[in-house]
C-alpha positions as CSV (number, residue, x, y, z in Angstrom):
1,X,33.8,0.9,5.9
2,X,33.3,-2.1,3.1
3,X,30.6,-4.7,3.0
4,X,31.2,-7.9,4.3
5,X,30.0,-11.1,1.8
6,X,29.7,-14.0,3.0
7,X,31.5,-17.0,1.3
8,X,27.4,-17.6,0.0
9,X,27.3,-14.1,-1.2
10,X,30.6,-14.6,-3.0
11,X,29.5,-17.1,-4.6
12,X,26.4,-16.0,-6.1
13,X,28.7,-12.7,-7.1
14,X,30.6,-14.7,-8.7
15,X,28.1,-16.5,-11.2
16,X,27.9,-20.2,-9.3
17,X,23.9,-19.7,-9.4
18,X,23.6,-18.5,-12.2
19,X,24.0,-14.6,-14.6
20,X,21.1,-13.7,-12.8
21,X,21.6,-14.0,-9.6
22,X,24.8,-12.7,-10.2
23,X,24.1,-9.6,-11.4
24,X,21.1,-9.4,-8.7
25,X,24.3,-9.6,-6.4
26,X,26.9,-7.3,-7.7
27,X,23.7,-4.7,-7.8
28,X,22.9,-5.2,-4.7
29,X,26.5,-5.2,-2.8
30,X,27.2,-1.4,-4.8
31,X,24.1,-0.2,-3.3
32,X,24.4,-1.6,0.2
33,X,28.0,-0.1,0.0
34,X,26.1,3.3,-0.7
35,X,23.9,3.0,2.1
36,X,26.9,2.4,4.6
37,X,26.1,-1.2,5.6
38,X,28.1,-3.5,7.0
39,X,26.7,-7.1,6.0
40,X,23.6,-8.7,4.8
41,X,20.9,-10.5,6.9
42,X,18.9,-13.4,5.1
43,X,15.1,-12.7,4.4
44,X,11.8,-14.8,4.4
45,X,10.1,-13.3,1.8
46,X,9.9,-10.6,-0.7
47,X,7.1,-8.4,-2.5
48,X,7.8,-6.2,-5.4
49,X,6.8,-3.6,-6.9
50,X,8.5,-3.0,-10.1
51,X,5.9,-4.9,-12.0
52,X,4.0,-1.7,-12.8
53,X,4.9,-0.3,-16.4
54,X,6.3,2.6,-16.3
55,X,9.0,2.5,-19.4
56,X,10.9,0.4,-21.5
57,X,13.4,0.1,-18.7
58,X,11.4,-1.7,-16.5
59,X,10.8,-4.3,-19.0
60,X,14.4,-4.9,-20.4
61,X,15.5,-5.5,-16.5
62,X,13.5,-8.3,-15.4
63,X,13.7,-9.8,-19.0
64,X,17.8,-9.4,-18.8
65,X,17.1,-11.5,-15.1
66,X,14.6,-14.2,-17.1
67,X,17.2,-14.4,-19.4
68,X,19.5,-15.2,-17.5
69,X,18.2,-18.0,-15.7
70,X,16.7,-16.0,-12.7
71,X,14.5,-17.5,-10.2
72,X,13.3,-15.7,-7.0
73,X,15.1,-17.5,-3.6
74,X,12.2,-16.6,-1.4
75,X,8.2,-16.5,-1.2
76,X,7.5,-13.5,-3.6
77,X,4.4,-12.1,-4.0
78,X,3.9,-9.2,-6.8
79,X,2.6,-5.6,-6.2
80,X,-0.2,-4.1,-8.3
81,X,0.3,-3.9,-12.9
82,X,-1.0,-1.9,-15.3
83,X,-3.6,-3.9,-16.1
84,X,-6.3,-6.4,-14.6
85,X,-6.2,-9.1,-16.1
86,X,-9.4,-11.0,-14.6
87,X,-11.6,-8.2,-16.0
88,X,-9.3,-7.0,-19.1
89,X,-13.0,-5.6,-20.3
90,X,-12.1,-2.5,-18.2
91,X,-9.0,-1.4,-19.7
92,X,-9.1,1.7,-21.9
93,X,-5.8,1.3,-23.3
94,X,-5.0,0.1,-27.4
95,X,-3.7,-3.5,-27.5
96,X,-0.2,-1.9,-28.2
97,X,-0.2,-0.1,-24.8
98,X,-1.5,-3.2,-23.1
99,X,1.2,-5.4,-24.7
100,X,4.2,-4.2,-22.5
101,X,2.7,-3.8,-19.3
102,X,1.5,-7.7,-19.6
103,X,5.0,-8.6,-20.8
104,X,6.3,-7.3,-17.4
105,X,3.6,-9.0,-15.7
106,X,4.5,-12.2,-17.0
107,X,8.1,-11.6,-16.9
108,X,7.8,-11.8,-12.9
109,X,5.7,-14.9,-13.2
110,X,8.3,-16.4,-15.1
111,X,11.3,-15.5,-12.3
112,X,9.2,-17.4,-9.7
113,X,6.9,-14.7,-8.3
114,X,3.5,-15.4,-7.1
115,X,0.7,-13.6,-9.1
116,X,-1.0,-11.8,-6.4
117,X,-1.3,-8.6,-8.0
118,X,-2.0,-7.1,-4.9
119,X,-0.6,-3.8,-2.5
120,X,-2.2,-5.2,0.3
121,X,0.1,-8.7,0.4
122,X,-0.7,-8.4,4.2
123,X,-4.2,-10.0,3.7
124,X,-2.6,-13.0,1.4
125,X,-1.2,-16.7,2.9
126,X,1.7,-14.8,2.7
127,X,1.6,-12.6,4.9
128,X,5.0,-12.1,7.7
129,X,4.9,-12.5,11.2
130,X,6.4,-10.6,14.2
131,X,9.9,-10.1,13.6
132,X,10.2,-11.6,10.0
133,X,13.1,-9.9,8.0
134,X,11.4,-9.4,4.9
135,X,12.4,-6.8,1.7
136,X,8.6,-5.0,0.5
137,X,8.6,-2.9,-2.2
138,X,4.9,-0.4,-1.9
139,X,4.5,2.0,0.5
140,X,1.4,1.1,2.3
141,X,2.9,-2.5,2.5
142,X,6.1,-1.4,4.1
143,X,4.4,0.7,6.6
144,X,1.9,-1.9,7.3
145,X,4.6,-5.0,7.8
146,X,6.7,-2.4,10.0
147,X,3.9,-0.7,12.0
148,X,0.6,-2.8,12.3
149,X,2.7,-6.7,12.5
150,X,6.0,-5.7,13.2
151,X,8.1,-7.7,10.4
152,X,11.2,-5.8,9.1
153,X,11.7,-4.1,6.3
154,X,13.0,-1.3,4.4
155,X,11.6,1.0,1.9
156,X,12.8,-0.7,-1.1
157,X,12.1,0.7,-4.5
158,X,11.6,-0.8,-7.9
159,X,14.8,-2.9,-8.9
160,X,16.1,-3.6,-5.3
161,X,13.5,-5.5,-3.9
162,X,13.6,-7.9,-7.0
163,X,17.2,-8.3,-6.6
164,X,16.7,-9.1,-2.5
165,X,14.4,-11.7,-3.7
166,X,16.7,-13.2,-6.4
167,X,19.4,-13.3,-3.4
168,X,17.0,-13.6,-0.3
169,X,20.0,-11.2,1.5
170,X,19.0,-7.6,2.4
171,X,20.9,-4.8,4.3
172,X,21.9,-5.4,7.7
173,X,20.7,-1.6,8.3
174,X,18.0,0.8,8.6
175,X,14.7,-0.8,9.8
176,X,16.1,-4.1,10.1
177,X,17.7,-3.2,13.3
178,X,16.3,-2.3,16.9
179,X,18.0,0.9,17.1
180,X,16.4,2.5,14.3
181,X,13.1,1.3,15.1
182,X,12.7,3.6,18.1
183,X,10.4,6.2,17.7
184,X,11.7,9.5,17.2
185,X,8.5,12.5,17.2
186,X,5.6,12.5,19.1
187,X,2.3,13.3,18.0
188,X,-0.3,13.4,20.6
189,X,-4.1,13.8,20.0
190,X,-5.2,17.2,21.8
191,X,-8.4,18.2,22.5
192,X,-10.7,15.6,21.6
193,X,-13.7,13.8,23.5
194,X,-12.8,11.7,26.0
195,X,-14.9,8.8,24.4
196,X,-13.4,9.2,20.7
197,X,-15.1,7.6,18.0
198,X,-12.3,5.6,15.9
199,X,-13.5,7.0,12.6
200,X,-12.2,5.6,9.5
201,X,-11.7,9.5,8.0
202,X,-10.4,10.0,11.7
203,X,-7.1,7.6,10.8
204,X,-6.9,8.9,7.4
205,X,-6.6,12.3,8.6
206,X,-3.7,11.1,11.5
207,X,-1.8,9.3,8.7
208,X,-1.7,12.4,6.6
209,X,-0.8,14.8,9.3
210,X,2.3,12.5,11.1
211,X,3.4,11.8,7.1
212,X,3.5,15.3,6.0
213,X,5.4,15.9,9.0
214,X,7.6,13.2,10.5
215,X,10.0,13.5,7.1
216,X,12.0,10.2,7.7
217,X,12.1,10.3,11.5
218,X,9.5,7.6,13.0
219,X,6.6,8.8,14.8
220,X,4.9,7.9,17.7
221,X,0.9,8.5,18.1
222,X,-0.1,9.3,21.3
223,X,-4.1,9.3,22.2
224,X,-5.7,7.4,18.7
225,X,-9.0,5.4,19.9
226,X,-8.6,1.8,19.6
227,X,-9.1,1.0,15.7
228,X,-12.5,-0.7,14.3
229,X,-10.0,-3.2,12.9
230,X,-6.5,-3.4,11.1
231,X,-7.9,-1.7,8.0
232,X,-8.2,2.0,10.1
233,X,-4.8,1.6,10.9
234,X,-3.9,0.5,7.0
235,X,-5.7,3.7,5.9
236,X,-3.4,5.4,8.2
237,X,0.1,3.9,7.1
238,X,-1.2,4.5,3.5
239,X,-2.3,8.3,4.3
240,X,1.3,8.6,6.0
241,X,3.4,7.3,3.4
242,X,1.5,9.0,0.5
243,X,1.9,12.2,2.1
244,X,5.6,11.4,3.7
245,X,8.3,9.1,4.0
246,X,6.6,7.4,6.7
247,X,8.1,3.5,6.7
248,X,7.0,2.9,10.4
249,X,4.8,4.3,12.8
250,X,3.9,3.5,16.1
251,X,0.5,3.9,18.3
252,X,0.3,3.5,21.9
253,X,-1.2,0.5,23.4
254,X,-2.3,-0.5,19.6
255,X,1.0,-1.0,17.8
256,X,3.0,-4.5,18.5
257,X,6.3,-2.5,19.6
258,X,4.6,0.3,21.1
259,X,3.0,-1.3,24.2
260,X,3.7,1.9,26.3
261,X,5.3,5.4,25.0
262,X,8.4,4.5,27.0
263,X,8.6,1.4,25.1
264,X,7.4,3.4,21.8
265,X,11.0,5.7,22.4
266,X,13.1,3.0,24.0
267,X,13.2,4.9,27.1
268,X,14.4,8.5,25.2
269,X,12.6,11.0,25.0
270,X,10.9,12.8,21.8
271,X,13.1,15.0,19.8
272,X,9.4,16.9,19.2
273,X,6.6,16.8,20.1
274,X,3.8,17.8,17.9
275,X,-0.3,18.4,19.1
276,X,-3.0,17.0,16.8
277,X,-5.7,19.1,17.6
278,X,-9.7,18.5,15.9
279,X,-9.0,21.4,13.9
280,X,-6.2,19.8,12.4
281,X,-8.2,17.1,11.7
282,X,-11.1,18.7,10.0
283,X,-8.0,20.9,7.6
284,X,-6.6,17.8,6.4
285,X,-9.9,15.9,5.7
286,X,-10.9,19.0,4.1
287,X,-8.0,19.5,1.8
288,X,-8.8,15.6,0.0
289,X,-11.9,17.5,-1.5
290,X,-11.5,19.5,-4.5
291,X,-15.4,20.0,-4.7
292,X,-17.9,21.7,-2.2
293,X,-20.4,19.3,-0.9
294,X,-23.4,18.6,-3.3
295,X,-21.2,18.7,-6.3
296,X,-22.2,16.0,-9.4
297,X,-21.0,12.3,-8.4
298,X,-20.1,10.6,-11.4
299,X,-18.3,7.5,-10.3
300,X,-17.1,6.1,-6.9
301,X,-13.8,4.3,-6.2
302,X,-12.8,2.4,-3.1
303,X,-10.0,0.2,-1.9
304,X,-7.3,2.1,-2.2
305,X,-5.2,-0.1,-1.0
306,X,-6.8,-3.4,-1.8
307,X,-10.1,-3.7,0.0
308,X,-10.0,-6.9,2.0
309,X,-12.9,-9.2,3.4
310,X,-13.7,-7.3,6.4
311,X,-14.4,-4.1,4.1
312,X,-16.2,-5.8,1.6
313,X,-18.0,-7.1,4.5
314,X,-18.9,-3.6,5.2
315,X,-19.6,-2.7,2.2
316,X,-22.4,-5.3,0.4
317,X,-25.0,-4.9,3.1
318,X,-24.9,-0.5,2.5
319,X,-24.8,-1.5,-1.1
320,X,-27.8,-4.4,-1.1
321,X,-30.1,-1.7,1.2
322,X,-29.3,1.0,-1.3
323,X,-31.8,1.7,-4.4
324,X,-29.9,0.1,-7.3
325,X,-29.4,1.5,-10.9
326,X,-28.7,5.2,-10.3
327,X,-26.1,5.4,-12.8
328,X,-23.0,5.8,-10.6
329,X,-20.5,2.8,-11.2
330,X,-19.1,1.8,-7.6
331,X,-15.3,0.7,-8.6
332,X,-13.4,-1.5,-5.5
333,X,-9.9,-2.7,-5.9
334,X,-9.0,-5.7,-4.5
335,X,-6.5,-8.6,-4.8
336,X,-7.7,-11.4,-7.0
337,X,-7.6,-13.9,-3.9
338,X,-9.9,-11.9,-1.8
339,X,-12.2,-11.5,-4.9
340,X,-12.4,-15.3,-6.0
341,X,-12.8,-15.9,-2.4
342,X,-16.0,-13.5,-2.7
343,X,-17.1,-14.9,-5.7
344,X,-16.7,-18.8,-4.6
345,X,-19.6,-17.4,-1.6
346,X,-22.2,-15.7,-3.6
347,X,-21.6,-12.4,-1.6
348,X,-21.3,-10.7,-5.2
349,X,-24.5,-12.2,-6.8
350,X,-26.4,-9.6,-8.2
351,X,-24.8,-6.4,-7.2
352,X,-23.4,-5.4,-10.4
353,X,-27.1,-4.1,-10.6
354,X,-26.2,-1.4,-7.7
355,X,-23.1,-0.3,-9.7
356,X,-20.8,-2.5,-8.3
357,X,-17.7,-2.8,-10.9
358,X,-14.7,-5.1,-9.0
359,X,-11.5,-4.0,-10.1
360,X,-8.1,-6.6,-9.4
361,X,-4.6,-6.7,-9.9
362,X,-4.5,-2.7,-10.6
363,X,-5.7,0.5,-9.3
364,X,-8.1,3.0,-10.9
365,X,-5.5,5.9,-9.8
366,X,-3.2,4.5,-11.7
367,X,-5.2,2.5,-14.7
368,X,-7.2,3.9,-17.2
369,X,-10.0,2.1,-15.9
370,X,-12.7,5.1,-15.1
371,X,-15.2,5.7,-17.8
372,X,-15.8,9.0,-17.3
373,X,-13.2,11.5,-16.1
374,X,-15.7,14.6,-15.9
375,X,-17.7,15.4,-12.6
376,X,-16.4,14.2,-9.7
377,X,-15.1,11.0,-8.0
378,X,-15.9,10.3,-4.2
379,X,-13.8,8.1,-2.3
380,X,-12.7,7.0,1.0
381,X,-9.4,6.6,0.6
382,X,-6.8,9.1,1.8
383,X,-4.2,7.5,-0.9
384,X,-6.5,7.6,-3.8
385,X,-7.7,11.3,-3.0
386,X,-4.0,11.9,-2.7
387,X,-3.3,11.0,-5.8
388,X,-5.8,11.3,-8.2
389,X,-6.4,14.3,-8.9
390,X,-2.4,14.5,-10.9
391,X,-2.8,11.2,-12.1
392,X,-6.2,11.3,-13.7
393,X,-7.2,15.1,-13.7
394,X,-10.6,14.3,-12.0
395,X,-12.1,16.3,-9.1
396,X,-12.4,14.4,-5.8
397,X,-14.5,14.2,-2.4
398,X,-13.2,12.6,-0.3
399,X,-15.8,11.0,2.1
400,X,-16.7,7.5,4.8
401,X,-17.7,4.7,3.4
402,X,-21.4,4.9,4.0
403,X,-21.5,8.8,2.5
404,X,-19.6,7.3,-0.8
405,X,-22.4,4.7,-1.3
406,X,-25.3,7.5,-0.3
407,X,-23.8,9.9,-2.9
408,X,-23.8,6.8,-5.2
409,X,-27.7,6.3,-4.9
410,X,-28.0,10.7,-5.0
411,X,-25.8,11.3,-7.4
412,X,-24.1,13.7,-5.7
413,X,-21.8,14.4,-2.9
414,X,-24.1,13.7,0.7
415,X,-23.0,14.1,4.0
416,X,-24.3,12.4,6.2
């Protein structure tokens, strides 16, 4: 079965827009004839993620596309670097290893791409609406367009999703379409109180469990409390897709497409179904930490993804009734746009005596950011716990938000 072009598509193939977008075109029609599609769909916007150094390679792409006279074709915002940029203070790294990873950062300003900097692209003007057709690189954000506002969008990885954004045309297939939105395995919450407390280690925990389990199938959550807010069920996608291939979820009664669990299947019924039981739970919370409780705190890091207003809105009144100066830097990633909005306010003034360090356009899981490495890091984020720990080498607890800033001011890991 080929791929069907469009006379447009032809023509960008062809080289009547330019070497760029021709070359954005021929990659993408060889791939989309992998996949077994049969035509492209136009997008709105875009979000990549290949702007993260990771090689050479990475570098000599989008410079070949800059080179070529590329300019993106849709609203495209940019995924995390390898650097902040607003605070370059807090890079460990020699201005030689600092040198590429800003080349590639500019390199995407340069093709047309908005500097957000951000994973969470969801809490930025440009975020999708309900049945946009988009192409997002980042896992939490694909999961969080799918699942918590119902655009469309693949998993696209580093390359592809620049080249859907040079072309604004993506694959007529996979979670573009209806049929594969369905949901596929059920996951229903077993055994817990009939008034259940939407706890934000409660979501992590869910998101970890359906990822680790669902492979590429798209679950269905059956019995999760109604969330706090949108940031309990980002914590969840982000839990999901860092422990799975999770790209969509859906939760009964919560989720846009998931009104009922009829409408959650389309009317079919579950090819599994799988209990999540508080026992569960309390395993998978349990296996973030790498350190019993009480264990030396040396540094705290939160957003994970990008912490956005309504968390930092949490966050400054526990830190302004804590005792400041204990020693323990409090690190919170967030886009720049949420941060300058903070900073226009005054709702930062004077908490970098409480520890407070704000970290954009990076992550301190993947940065070296983190003055000390030693002891152990508390968090509340199911990603960050995730990952750390082979990224950086540190020990982790993994903890809510209010036990992170209590451990901050003990200097050591509290439970609360």
């Amino acid at each position: 079965m080929s791929l069907k072009l469009t006379a447009s598509d032809e023509a960008l193939r062809k080289g009547e827009a330019g070497a760029a977008a021709a070359s954005a075109m021929a990659i993408l029609s060889a791939f989309f004839q992998a996949l077994g599609a049969e035509a492209l769909l136009d997008i709105s916007r875009a979000h990549i993620d290949g702007c993260l150094y990771h090689g050479q390679v990475s570098l000599d792409f989008v410079d070949r596309l800059v080179a070529g006279g590329g300019r993106v074709r849709v609203p495209t915002t940019l995924n995390v670097g390898s650097l902040d940029l607003i605070h370059p203070e807090l890079v460990r790294l020699s201005p030689e290893d600092q040198s590429p990873a800003r080349r590639l950062m500019q390199a995407h300003e340069a093709l047309g791409c908005v500097p957000s900097f951000t994973c969470a692209p969801y809490q930025t003007l440009y975020r999708p609406r309900f049945g946009e057709q988009i192409a997002w690189g980042e896992s939490n954000a694909i999961v969080f367009a799918n699942s918590v506002i119902g655009a469309r969008t693949n998993r696209y990885g580093d390359f592809i999703d620049l080249c859907c954004a040079l072309t604004g045309r993506a694959p007529a297939w996979g979670l573009h379409l209806d049929e594969n939105r369905r949901g596929e395995i059920l996951f229903r919450l077993t055994g817990f109180p009939a008034a259940l407390e939407p706890t934000d280690a409660l979501f992590v925990a869910v998101g970890l469990l359906i990822g680790a389990a669902s492979g590429e199938r798209v679950p269905v959550i059956e019995g999760l409390p109604g969330p706090r807010d949108e940031d309990q069920l980002k914590a969840l996608g982000a839990a999901a897709a860092s422990a799975g291939a999770v790209g969509l979820f859906h939760a009964v009664g919560i989720t846009p497409e998931a009104p009922t669990l009829s409408d959650a299947f389309g009317g079919r019924k579950p090819e599994t179904t799988i209990e999540i039981t508080p026992a569960m739970v309390a395993t998978a919370l349990a296996h973030l930490s790498t350190v019993p409780d009480g264990a030396a705190v040396t540094a705290i890091c939160l957003g994970t993804p990008h912490f956005s207003l309504a968390e930092w809105g949490r966050l400054i009144p526990l830190l302004r009734a804590a005792a400041p100066g204990k020693g323990v830097p409090i690190y919170v990633n967030t886009g720049r746009a949420t941060l300058a909005a903070l900073e226009a306010s005054g709702a930062l003034a004077g908490l970098e005596n409480f520890g407070l360090i704000p970290v954009a356009d990076t992550c301190t899981y993947i940065t070296a950011i983190l003055q000390k490495l030693e002891g152990v890091v508390m968090t509340n984020s199911g990603k960050w716990a995730h990952y750390a720990p082979g990224n950086l080498g540190v020990q982790v607890a993994f903890g809510e938000l209010d036990e992170c800033i209590a451990s901050a001011v003990a200097g050591r890991v509290v439970r609360l």
